[in-house]
C-alpha positions, 0 to 999 in steps of 0.5 A: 500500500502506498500513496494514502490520501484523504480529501486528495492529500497526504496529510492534509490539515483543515478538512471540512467534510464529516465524511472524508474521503480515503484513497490508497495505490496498491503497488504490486510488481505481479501482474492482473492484480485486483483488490478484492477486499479492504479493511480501515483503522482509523485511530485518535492518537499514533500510539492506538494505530500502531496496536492496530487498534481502530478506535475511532473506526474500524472497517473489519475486513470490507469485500470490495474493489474500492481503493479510491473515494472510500468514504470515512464511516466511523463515530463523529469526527470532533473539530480541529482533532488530528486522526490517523489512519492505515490500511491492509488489503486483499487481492484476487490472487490470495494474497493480503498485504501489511499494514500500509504506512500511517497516514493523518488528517486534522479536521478543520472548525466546522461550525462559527462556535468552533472558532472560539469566539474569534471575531474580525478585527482590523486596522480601520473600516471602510465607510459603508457607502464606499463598499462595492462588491460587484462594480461594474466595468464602467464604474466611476471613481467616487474617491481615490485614495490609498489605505493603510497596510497593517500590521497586527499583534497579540501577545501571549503566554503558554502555559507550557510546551504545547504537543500540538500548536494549529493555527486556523487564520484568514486574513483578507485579502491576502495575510502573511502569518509570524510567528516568534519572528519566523514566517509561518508556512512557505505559502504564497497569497493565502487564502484563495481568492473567493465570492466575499461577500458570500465567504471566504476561505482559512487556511491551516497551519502546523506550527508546534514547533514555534511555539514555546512555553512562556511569553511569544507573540502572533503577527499578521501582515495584511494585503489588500488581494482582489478584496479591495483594489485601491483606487491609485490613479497611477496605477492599473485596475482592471476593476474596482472590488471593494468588499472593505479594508484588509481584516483578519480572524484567527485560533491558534489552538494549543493542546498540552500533553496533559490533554488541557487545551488554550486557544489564542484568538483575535479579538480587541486585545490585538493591537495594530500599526501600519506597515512597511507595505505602502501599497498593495494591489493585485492589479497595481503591484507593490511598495515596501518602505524598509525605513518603516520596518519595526524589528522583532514586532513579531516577537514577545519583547517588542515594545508596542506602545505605539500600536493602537487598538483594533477595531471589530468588524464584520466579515463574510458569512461563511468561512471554509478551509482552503481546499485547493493547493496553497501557491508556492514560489517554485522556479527562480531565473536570473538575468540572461542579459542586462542592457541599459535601453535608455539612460537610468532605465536597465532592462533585466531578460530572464528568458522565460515569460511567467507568472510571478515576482521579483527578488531584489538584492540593492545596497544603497543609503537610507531612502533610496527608491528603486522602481522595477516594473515587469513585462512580457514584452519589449517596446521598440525602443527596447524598454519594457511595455505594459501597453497591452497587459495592464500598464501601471503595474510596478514594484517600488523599493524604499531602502533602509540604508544598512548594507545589503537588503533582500526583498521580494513582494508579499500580496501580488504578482504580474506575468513577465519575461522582462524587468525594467530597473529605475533608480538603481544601477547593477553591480559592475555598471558605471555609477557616478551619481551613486545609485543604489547598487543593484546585486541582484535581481531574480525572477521567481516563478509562483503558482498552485502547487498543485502536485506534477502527475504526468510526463511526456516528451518524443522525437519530434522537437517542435512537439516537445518545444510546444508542450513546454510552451503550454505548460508553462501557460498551465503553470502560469495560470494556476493560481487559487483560480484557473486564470486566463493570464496572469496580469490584465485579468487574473480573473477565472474565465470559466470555458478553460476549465472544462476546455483545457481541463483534460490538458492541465489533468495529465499534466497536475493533479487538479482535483482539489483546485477543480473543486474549488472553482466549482465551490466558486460557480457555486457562490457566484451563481444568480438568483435567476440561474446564471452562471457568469463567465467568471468565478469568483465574478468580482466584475459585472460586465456591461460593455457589449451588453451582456456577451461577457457575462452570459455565454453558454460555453462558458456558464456551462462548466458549471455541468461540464466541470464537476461531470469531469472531476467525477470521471477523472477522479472518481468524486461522485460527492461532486455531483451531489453536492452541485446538482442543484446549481447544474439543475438551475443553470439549465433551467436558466438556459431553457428559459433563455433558448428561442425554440430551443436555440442559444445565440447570446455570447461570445461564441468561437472566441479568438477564431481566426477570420478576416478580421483582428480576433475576439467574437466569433467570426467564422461560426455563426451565433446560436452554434456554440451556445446550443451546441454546448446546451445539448451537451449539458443536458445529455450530462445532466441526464446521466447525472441524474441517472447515477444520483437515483434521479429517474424522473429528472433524467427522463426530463432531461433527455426529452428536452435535449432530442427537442434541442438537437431536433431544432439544432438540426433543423437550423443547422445542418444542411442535407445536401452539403453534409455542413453544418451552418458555414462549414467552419472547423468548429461548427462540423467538430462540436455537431460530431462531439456532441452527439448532434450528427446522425449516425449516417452522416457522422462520416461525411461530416468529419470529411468534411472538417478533413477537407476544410483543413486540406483546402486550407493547407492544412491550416487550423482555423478554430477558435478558444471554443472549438479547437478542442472539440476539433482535435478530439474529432480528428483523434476519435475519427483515426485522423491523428495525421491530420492534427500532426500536419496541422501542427507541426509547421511554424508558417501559419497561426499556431503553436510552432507560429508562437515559437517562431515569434519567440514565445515561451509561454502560450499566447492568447492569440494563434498569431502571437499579436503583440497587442494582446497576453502573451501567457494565456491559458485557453489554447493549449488544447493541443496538451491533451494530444500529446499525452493522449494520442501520441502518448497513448494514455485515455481513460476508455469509454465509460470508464472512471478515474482511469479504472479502464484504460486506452492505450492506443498511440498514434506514430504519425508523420515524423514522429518515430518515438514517444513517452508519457507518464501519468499518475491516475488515482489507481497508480501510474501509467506508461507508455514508451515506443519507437518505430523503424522501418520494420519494427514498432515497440512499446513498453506499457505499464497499467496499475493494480486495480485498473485492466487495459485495452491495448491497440498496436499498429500492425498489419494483418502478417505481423509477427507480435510478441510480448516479453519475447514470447508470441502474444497467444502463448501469454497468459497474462493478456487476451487478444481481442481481435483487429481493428482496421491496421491494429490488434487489440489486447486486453490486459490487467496491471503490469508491465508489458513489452511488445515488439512487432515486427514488420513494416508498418 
């Protein structure tokens, strides 16, 4: 037994369910292996569980295959108690394993009384008049002032050592935690961004090992996050959110080993002072002032009679542990080249565009400002521009004056490649009006740290350059949100979650940041049924009426997005707890529908036609958004079935013949075999969604065929179709289609990118410089790589990988591959290689799954596996042949097949 997992983590702290939900790996070198039974102890301290005594449950031994979402069926879990837990399994083969390695949760404060009288306390409160929790885009300023970036501090004694110190805290918008004058944790912008009007989230923290018996103290510092931008005039805003002045609640519990407890919360004994950080805004940057510093004031003997007292006020209604993966500095980059494009202005390169901040190492006097100001790109005369991606976006240093000073920000980020320096000179450089002295400044890569679950790599090496690039949108717009680029918006832009969804799956393991943005949906969701194209939506757009707020293919994650947590990840609880906002979001979309038809929104965002890129341009309006409606309700549908619900499920699949009946109907052209126009994205989505008849299904995909061949093989799908198109083509066994498509750098497209020198997906296919160049919605390609060249599907019907395809496609060029992902039963593999005569792949499938095997081989083939012919191989069952492949069935394992013959 390995890997144990509750709620999807190791050990994780805050667990919010009464029910948690266990998962194990069985590892086993034997092939064919199946669970056959399983049994759980579950226990309060260490000491019980290795008696192997469960005395908080107790399992008994379970007949069942289930090793993944097994959930937590003992006595009531009490909040904030820390449980652990091991397992022992059975296997279809006779044999029973040992105890698996403990594992643990500590549960989170499940209720307002189990904060222990915690209330909100901050350093001031904005006036009531001023608190604007959906602005509009066109608002206008009322005011325009900054606020005041707080510290606060409590002061308390432990009675004794503690055995246990946790420390439950939110601190809106963003809050750094210390403790004893030692930062707790190695989180970056806790607590995740959330509806905070409605919640917010607390994050959990383990810091037994900073406190100490006697006196020690408790500080927070304060960011304003997306809680309150400030209206600055000089600096950008995106938008204007103001739900009020940074505030903080917190419980630091401490559990003593006579069993005594103390808890530490906020209240008006707390005092409060501003802080070194003058400015803070998540669109605006950040200015530290180190000649404001007050050292050791998170440290017991701090004189703080200065301070003043807190005030209380309110907060949001509900507060919730943070789920999802905390954000992390991750990658560090130098500078590759520093060049002075202007005098006093010196551009620092650091090769790759991502999302992050800086780290700036300066001596200087006392005063000194430095300004660095990041970008993606260059302007032509070779400093840096904003223009494009949220211009008034900076960092400004203060010093302090006392040799050399390290400082990196604390409550925003930007996306960049470039940094300019102003009021500072670099190390080496001539100086003769004593600048500050810059000795370093690094690029430091931040985002979700959300656990890497997949590999891939082959020998075509623009493939491997144009994974890098997508990965690196995909890192870069992992945030406590799935965002579309990580500096003008930074918003949760919902098509790219269930768009790009299986793209990021085999790349990350995104469960639990799926989750959360579902919880988001959840909370951002009208009392009409809408779900806006944001979540959180801290923004009400007008502008174009309501096209950037209602449009089906991106309200409909709100369906699409929990349906595919639950195949990916086997979560059926996401289906329960969320049917009734996919029930309303239907409901809003049939009542919306004109006989049956959607025509509102945005359609094929960012299609290439004739025109600059934005709204749809080659698929008419009506296409996508009743395309994407049909869709949700052949989920919802089945969603129902699976939650016991017949009579909706009934419901459901008469209104969606109703809405293909009139899709068709308006649509599809008999003659032509065309859907609408003809376009790439009107064919695919009719084909995917089920929409085309089975008697047309062929003609169509031709259809889509031809168009790419009329066009020398050139894409023309936008954000919305472009997935559908390659899933068309992959499903259809027209993988040398989507190889020819992509593997060029002449016209709009992936390697187009790489050739106009990007590192990072852009938002456009043509790379325009007027637009993001880190954006997360086009790299569908991902989910190619991993699935048709690697090899790696989940089959049909199939849950959580508990069946798998593995089928590579060896087109065009490519003479080799290799993916990996890590599946909740385990890891798969896939390694081939082809010569003129040969083809051989290594596989490995994990214990508990079974696999269906398809290898290129025609009809004389001489196949072997291990060396020995496939039929002498009691391991494994041939299936038969499907066009020029054989097709085998195996169980878990490792297999190695060479076939030998020309292919």
């Amino acid at each position: 037994m390995a890997n144990l997992k509750c709620e999807y983590q190791p050990h994780p702290q805050g667990v919010q369910t009464r029910t948690p939900a266990l998962s194990w790996e069985l590892r086993a070198e034997r092939r064919n292996v199946r669970q056959t039974a399983y049994q759980i102890l579950v226990a309060d301290s260490r000491q019980s569980l290795d008696q192997n005594r469960g005395n908080v449950w107790d399992s008994g031994h379970v007949p069942s295959p289930a090793s993944i979402q097994v959930s937590y069926a003992g006595g009531a879990l009490q909040p904030a108690k820390t449980y652990f837990w091991k397992v022992r399994t059975w296997d279809n083969q006779g044999n029973a394993s040992e105890w698996s390695a403990p594992a643990g949760w500590q549960m989170g404060l499940l209720t307002p009384q189990d904060w222990k009288g915690a209330t909100w306390i901050a350093y001031d409160q904005l006036p009531a008049d001023r608190v604007t929790a959906l602005p509009v885009d066109g608002k206008k300023d009322t005011f325009t002032d900054n606020n005041v970036l707080p510290l606060l501090r409590k002061q308390f004694e432990a009675k004794k050592q503690p055995t246990q110190a946790t420390l439950f805290i939110s601190g809106l918008g963003q809050f750094e935690a210390v403790l004893n004058g030692q930062k707790v944790g190695n989180h970056f912008l806790d607590p995740g961004w959330t509806k905070y009007d409605r919640q917010a989230q607390y994050v959990t923290f383990d810091v037994t090992s900073q406190v100490k018996s006697g006196p020690n103290a408790l500080g927070v510092m304060l960011g304003n996050g997306f809680y309150y931008v400030p209206p600055v005039k000089e600096r950008y805003r995106k938008l204007k959110a103001a739900f009020g002045y940074p505030k903080l609640i917190c419980r630091l519990a401490l559990t003593y080993a006579d069993g005594s407890r103390q808890d530490v919360v906020s209240d008006p004994t707390w005092q409060t002072a501003a802080g070194p950080v003058t400015f803070s805004s998540i669109y605006g940057g950040e200015d530290y002032n180190a000649a404001l510093e007050q050292p050791g004031w998170a440290t017991a003997g701090f004189d703080a009679q200065q301070w003043r007292p807190v005030v209380t006020v309110d907060g949001p209604a509900e507060l919730l542990a943070q789920q999802q993966e905390p954000l992390r500095v991750f990658d560090a980059f130098k500078a590759q080249s520093t060049t002075q494009a202007q005098p006093g202005k010196w551009v620092y390169d650091f090769g790759q565009n991502a999302s992050g901040i800086v780290e700036l190492q300066v001596k200087g006097r006392r005063g000194d400002t430095v300004r660095i100001a990041p970008a993606e790109l260059l302007a032509a005369d070779k400093t840096i521009t904003q223009k494009n991606v949220g211009r008034g976006f900076y960092f400004t240093y203060v010093l302090k004056g006392n040799g050399l000073e390290t400082w990196r920000p604390r409550f925003t980020y930007y996306g960049f490649r470039y940094a300019q320096v102003e009021g500072g000179v670099p190390q080496g450089e001539p100086n003769p009006q004593h600048r500050p002295e810059i000795i370093g400044l690094s690029a430091l890569h931040t985002r979700n740290a959300a656990a890497q679950v997949g590999t891939f790599s082959c020998s075509n090496g623009l493939f491997n350059q144009t994974h890098k690039l997508i990965d690196w949108s995909i890192k870069s717009n992992i945030a406590s949100v799935f965002t579309d680029c990580p500096h003008r918006e930074k918003l949760g832009w919902l098509e790219e979650t269930h768009l790009m969804g299986a793209s990021m799956r085999y790349g990350y393991d995104i469960a639990t940041l799926g989750r959360k943005t579902i919880a988001d949906m959840r909370a951002s969701q009208t009392a009409e049924g809408l779900v806006p194209e944001i979540a959180p939506e801290y923004v009400k757009f007008e502008w174009g009426g309501d096209m950037f707020r209602d449009s089906p293919e991106w309200g409909s994650a709100s369906i699409i997005l929990p349906w595919y947590v639950y195949q990916w990840y086997g979560d059926r609880q996401v289906l329960a707890e969320n049917y009734e906002m996919m029930r309303r979001y239907v409901a809003y979309l049939g009542a919306k529908a004109q006989g049956h038809i959607l025509a509102q929104g945005l359609g094929d965002w960012y299609d290439l036609g004739p025109k600059p890129p934005g709204t749809s341009q080659l698929t008419p309006m009506g296409v996508t958004g009743t395309a994407t409606y049909y869709y949700d309700l052949t989920i919802l549908a089945k969603v129902a079935r699976l939650l016991g619900k017949a009579d909706d499920a009934a419901a459901y699949e008469k209104l969606g013949t109703e809405v293909k009946t009139a899709f068709n109907a308006r649509f599809f052209n008999t003659q032509t075999k065309q859907y609408a126009t003809g376009s790439q994205t009107a064919n695919a989505m009719a084909v995917y969604m089920g929409l085309v008849s089975p008697a047309d299904k062929a003609a169509v995909v031709e259809n889509i065929v031809q168009d790419i061949r009329g066009r020398d093989n050139a894409l023309t799908a936008g954000d919305i179709g472009y997935r559908y198109l390659l899933r068309v083509l992959e499903e259809a066994g027209r993988s040398d289609v989507i190889f020819a498509m992509n593997n060029r750098a002449d016209v709009p497209g992936y390697g187009y990118q790489l050739a106009h020198g990007a590192t990072s997906l852009t938002e456009s296919w043509a790379a325009l410089p007027t637009v993001s160049n880190n954006h997360l919605m086009l790299g569908h390609l991902q989910e190619w790589l991993y699935g048709g060249l690697g090899g790696i599907r989940p089959a049909e019907g199939s849950v959580a990988f508990d069946n798998i395809d593995i089928r590579p496609e060896p087109v065009g060029d490519v003479t080799s591959a290799r993916a990996t992902h890590r599946s909740p039963y385990g890891l798969i593999a896939t390694d081939w290689k082809k010569s003129a005569n040969s083809f051989e792949l290594t596989v490995t499938i994990p214990a508990n799954t079974s696999a269906t095997i398809y290898l290129p081989a025609l009809p004389l083939a001489n196949i072997t596996e291990s060396r020995q012919p496939i039929d002498a191989v009691r391991a494994l069952t041939v299936l038969g042949r499907e066009q020029d492949k054989v097709r085998l069935r195996v169980g878990s394992g490792t297999y190695h097949f060479v076939v030998s013959s020309p292919l």
